[in-house]
FIGUTI-901434 format. One line per 5 residues: their letters; for each residue x, y, z of C-alpha. Coordinates in Angstrom, 3 decimals, m for minus. Each point is the difference from the previous one (the first is absolute). Example, Ala and Ser with C-alpha at 12.3 -4.5 7.8 and 13.67 -1.06 7.14 Angstrom:
as	12.300,m4.500,7.800; 1.370,3.440,m0.660 $
# end
This chain:
xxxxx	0.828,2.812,m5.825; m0.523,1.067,m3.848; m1.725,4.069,0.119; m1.107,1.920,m3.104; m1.553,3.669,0.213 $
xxxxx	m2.574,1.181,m2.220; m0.178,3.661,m1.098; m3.485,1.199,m0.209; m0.680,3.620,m1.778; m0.541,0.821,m3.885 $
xxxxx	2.771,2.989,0.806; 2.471,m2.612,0.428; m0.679,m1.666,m3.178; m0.035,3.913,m2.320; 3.535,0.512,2.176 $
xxxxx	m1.670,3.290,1.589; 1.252,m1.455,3.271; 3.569,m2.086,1.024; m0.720,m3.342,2.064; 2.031,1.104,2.352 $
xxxxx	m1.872,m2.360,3.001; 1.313,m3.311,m1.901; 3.516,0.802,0.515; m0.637,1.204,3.507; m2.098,m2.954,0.535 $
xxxxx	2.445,m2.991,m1.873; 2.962,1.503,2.543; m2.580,m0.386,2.589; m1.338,m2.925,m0.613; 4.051,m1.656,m0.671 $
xxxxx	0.724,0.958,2.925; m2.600,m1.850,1.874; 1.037,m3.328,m1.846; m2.675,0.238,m2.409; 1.412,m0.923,m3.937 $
xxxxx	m1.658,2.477,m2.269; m0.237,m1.225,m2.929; m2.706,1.450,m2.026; m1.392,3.772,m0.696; m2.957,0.883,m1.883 $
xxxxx	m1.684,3.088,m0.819; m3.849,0.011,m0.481; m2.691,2.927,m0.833; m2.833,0.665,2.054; m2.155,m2.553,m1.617 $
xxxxx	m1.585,m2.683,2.007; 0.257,m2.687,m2.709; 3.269,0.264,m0.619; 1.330,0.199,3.897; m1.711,m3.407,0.172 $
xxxxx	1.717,m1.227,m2.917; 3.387,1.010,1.326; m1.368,m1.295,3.692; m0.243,m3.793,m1.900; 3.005,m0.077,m0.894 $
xxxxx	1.704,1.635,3.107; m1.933,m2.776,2.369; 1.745,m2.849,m2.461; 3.559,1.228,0.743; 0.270,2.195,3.285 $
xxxxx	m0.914,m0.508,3.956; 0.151,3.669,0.381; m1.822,2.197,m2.636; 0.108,3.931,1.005; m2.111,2.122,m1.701 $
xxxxx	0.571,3.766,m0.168; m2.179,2.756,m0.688; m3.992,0.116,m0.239; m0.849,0.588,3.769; m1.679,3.615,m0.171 $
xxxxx	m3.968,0.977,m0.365; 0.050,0.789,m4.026; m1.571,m1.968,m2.562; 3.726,m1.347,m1.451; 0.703,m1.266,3.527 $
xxxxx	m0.881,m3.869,m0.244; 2.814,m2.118,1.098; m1.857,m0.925,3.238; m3.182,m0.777,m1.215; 1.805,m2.436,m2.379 $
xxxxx	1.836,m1.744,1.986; m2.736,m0.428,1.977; m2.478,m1.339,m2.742; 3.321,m1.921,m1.206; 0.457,m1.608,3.660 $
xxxxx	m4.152,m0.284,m0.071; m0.003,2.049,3.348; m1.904,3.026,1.010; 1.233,4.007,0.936; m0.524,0.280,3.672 $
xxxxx	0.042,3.628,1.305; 2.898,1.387,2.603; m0.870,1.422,2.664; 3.169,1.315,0.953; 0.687,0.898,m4.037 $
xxxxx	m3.328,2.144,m0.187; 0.558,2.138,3.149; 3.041,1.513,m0.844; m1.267,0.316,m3.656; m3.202,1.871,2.209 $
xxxxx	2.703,2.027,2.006; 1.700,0.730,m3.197; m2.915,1.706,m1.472; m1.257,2.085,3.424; 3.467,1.124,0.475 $
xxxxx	0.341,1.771,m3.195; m3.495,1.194,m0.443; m0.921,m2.127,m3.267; m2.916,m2.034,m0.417; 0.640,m3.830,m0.014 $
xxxxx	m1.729,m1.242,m3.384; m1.590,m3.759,0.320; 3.436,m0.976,m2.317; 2.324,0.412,2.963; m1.385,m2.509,2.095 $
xxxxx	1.432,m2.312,m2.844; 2.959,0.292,1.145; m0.536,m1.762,3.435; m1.154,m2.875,m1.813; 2.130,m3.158,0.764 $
xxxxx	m0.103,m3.659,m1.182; m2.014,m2.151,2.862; 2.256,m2.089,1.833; 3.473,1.601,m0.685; 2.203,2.265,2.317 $
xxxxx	m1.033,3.718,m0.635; 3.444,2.189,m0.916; m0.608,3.418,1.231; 1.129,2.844,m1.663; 2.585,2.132,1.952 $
xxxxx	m0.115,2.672,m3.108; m3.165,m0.237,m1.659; m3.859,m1.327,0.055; m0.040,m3.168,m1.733; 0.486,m3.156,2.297 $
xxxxx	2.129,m2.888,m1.431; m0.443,m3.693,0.375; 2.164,m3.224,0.152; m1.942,m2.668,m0.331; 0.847,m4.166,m0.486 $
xxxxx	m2.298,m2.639,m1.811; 1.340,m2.909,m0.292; 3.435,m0.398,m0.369; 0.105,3.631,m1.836; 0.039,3.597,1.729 $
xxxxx	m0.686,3.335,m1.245; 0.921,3.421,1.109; m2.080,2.762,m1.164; 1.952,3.111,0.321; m0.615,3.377,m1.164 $
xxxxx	1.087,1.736,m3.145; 1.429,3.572,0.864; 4.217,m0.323,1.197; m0.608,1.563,3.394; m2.836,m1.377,1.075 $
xxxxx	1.095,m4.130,m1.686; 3.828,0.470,2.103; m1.784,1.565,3.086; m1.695,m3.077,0.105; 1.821,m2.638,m0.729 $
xxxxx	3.043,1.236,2.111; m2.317,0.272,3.313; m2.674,m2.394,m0.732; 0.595,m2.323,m2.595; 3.432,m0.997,0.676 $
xxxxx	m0.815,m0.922,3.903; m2.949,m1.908,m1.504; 2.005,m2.113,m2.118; 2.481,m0.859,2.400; m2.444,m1.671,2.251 $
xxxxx	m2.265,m1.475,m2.103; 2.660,m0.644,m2.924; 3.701,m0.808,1.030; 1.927,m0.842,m2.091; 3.023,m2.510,0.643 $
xxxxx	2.973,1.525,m1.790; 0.185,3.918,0.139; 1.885,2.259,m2.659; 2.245,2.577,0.925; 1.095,2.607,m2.456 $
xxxxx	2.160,2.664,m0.400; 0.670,2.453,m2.985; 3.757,1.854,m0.742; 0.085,2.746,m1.757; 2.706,0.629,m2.458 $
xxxxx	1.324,3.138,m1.693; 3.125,0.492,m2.601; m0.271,m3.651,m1.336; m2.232,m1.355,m3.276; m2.212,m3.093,0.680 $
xxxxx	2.169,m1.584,m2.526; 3.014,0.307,1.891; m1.289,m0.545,3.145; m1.299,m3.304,m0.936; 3.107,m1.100,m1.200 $
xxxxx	2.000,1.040,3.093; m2.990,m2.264,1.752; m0.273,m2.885,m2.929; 0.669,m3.305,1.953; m1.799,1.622,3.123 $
xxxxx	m3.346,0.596,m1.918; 0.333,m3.131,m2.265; 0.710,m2.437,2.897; m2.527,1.831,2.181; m2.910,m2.340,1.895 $
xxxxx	m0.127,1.740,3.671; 0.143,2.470,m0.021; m0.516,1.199,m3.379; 1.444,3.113,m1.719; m1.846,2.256,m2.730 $
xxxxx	1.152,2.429,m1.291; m2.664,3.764,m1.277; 1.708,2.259,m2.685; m1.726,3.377,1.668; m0.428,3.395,m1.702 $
xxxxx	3.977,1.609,0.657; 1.102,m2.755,2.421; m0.322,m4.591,0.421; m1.571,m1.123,2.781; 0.496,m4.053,1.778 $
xxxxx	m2.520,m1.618,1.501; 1.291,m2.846,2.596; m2.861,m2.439,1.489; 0.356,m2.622,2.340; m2.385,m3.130,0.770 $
xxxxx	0.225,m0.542,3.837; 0.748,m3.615,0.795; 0.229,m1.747,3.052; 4.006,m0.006,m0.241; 0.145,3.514,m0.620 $
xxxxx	m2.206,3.221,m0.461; m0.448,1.889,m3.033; 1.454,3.308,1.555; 3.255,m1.716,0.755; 0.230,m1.423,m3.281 $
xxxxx	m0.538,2.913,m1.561; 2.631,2.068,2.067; 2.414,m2.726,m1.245; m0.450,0.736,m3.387; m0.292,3.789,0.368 $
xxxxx	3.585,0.054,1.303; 1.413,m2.429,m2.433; m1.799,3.267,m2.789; 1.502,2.809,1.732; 3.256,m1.863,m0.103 $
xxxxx	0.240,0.204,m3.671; m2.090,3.475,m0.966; m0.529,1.352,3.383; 1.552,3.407,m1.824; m2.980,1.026,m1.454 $
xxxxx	m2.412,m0.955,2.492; m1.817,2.624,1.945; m2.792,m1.957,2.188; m2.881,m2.294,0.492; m3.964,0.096,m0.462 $
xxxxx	m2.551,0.056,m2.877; m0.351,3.680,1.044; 3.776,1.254,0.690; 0.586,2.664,m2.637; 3.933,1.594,m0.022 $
xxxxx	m1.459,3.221,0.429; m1.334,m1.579,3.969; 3.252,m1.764,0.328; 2.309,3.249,m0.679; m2.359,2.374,2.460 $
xxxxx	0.442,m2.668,2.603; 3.518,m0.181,0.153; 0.239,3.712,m0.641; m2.073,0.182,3.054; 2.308,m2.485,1.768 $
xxxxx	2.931,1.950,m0.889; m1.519,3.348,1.104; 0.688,1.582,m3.571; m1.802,2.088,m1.884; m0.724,0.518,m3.928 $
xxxxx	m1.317,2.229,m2.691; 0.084,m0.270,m3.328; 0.773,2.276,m3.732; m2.021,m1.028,m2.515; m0.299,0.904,m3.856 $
xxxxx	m0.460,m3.153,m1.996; m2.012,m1.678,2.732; m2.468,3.238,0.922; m0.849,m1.064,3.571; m0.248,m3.893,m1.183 $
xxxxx	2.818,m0.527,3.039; m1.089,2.065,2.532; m3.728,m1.120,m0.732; 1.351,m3.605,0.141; 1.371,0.772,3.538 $
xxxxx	m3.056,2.032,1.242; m2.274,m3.304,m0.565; 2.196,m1.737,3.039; m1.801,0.782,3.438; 2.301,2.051,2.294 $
xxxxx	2.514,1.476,m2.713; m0.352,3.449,1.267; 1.995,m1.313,2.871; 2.948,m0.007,m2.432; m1.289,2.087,m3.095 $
xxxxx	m0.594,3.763,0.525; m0.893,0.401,m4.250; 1.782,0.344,m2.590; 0.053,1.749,m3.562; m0.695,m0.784,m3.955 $
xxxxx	1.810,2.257,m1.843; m1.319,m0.712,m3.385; 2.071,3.072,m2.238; 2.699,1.442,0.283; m1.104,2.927,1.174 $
xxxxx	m1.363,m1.642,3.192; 2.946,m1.925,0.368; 2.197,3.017,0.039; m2.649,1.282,2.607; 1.127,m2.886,1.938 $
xxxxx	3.547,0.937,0.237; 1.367,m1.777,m3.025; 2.414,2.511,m1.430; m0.974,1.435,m3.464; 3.406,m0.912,m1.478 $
xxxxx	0.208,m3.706,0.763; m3.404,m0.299,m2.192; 1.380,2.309,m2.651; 2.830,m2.363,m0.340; m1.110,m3.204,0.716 $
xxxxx	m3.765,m0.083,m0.415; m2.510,m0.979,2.082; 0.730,m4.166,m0.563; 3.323,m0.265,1.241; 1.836,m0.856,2.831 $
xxxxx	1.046,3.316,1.035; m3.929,1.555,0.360; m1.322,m3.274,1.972; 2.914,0.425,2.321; m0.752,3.648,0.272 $
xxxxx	m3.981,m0.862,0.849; 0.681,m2.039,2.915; 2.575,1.951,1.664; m2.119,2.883,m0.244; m3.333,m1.551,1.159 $
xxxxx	2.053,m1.648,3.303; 1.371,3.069,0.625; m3.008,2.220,m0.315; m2.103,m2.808,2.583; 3.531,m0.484,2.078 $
xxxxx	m1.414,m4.195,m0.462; 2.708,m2.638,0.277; m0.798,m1.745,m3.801; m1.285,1.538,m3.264; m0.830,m1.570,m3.305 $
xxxxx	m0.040,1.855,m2.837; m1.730,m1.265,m3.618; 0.944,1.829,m3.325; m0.296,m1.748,m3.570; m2.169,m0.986,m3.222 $
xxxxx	m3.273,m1.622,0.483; m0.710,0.283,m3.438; m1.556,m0.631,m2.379; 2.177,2.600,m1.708; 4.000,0.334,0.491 $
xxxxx	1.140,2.606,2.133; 3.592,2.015,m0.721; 0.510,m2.815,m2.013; m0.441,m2.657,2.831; m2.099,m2.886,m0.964 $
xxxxx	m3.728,m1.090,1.891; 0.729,m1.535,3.093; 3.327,1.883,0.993; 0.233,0.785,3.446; 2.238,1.277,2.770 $
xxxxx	m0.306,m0.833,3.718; 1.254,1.842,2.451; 0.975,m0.967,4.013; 0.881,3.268,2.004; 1.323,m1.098,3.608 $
xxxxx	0.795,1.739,3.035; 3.825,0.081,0.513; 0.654,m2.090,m3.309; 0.722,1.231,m4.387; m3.133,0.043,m1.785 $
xxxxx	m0.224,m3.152,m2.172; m2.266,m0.230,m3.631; m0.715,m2.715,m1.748; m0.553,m0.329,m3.263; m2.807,m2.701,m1.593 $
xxxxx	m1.908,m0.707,m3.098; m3.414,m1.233,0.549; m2.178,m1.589,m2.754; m4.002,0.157,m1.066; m2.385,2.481,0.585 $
xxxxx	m0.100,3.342,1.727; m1.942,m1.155,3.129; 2.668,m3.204,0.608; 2.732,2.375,m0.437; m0.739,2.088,3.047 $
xxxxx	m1.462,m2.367,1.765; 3.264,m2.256,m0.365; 1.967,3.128,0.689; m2.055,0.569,3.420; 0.965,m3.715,1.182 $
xxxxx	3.352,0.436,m1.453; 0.880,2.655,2.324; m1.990,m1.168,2.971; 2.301,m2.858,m0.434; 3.267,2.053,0.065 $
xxxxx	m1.580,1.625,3.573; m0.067,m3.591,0.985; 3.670,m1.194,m0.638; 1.023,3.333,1.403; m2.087,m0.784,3.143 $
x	1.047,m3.569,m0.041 $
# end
């Protein structure tokens, strides 16, 4: 079955807010067998929602409108449908008693606009809202359904994970399912991971292989068609292994939400090892990057940014080894992370000294940078690398750089 989702909300259109609910909803939706093959975008204007609505019905079984659901004047989506599908707004029952409870419980008088959002199309399945007021619908006419969802992320994935999704499954199964899987890849350009993957990608029909150049690392996306002969998760576990065979070296896990900062705490966590972190170049960018993964302070006890010299000295960097090396070199990174581990007695430390520019720094260009790996029980190793663009890339490439190095140490 062909599915499109409409976007309703004039913030959408100015960009003051990401559509962030049609990629949740197209991985959704893929999942569930549907092909998505259309998204549109539409302000709150009833005119034009019907417009988009006529040509959505010509092309798509499953339309899926987001947004428009609450009790202000903007929020229209279900009384056009409803004039679209020439039916009438019935009142819930079960919708306007918890918007009621709502109200009593925190001591605010319920305007006559609230009850708005109980209204439901007559004759569809009420969706109700695990997160928020506004009730959603799925409704079918004809040979076409629509699934009126609301706009805000948290209340649209609430939803659709315990409501909607059920729903769709009984009322809408779908023959063949998809089964996906992304791998995340650091260390390696698209461009070259592509090639090491040319006659896998270019021969691909199912599964199929795409490749996503993201910000500091490549991810792959592998999705397979279930058939009766085989399912999709098998065929995609086929051609995951035949990947890893050939640049398995710098991958570091699976998910749309794996991050290398969540894969390094886990296995530090596995490994019972700890880790702190010297930072100049970065200022906290590392340790920040690590305090964002629930449960580090299992394995991180802090750290330090050590932005002058002065503070690095502070930090138990000896005076001389600045004087005659300066503060990017090999000698004063090496001299950070031994330091930090030793003050927080942690098994690992990472240490981040270098240029972020714009300016040079004791003659070292923009994007010069020394790494760092302190150990327990092994020599101190630095690396040395030369990162490119702005100031904000270079540390932030720096920060994966390094939680990369904790990685292949951990590995």
């Amino acid at each position: 079955m062909d599915a499109e989702i409409i976007a309703v909300g004039t913030e959408l259109l100015m960009g003051q807010v990401v559509n962030t609910n049609a990629t949740f909803l197209s991985q959704e939706l893929n999942a569930l067998g549907f092909n998505v093959y259309y998204h549109s975008v539409v302000g709150d204007n009833p005119q034009r929602l019907t417009d988009v609505l006529n040509l959505a019905v010509k092309r798509s079984r499953l339309i899926v409108l987001t947004g428009g659901l609450g009790p202000t004047e903007d929020d229209l989506t279900k009384q056009t449908v409803a004039e679209f599908l020439a039916l009438p707004l019935v009142e819930n029952a079960e919708g306007l008693a918890k918007i009621t409870r709502y109200f009593e419980r925190s001591q605010r008088k319920m305007t006559p606009n609230n009850r708005l959002q109980a209204l439901t199309i007559q004759g569809g399945h009420v969706l109700q809202n695990p997160t928020g007021l506004a009730v959603g619908t799925l409704i079918t006419q004809g040979d076409t359904s629509y699934l009126l969802l609301p706009g805000p992320p948290s209340e649209l994935t609430g939803m659709f994970s315990q409501v909607a999704r059920p729903l769709l499954r009984q009322l809408l199964p779908q023959s063949q399912q998809l089964y996906s899987e992304v791998l995340r890849f650091y260390g390696i350009g698209e461009s070259q991971l592509v090639t090491e993957l040319a006659d896998l990608i270019h021969e691909q029909t199912n599964p199929t292989v795409a490749p996503y150049a993201k910000l500091h690392e490549v991810t792959l996306r592998i999705t397979g068609q279930s058939t009766a002969e085989k399912s999709g998760a098998a065929l995609v576990a086929a051609t995951r292994k035949e990947i890893l065979a050939r640049v398995g070296e710098f991958y570091y896990g699976s998910g749309d939400e794996r991050t290398l900062a969540a894969t390094v705490v886990a296995k530090l966590k596995e490994k019972g090892k700890s880790i702190t972190a010297a930072e100049s170049l970065t200022a906290g960018l590392f340790q920040s990057t690590l305090g964002d993964v629930s449960g580090v302070s299992e394995v991180f006890p802090g750290g330090f940014v050590t932005y002058s010299p002065q503070v690095k000295t502070a930090l138990g960097v000896p005076e001389a080894t600045i004087a005659q090396h300066g503060v990017v070199s090999k000698e004063v990174a090496c001299a950070m992370a031994e330091a930090a581990r030793e003050k927080l007695a942690t098994d690992l430390a990472v240490s981040f000294t270098g240029v972020a520019g714009p300016n040079e720094l004791e003659g070292h260009s923009a994007g010069t940078t020394w790494i760092a790996l302190a150990q327990k029980g092994q020599p101190t190793q630095a690396y040395l690398y030369h990162f490119n663009r702005d100031r904000s890339y270079i540390r932030e490439h720096a920060v994966m750089q390094g939680l990369w190095l904790v990685w292949q140490s951990l590995k």
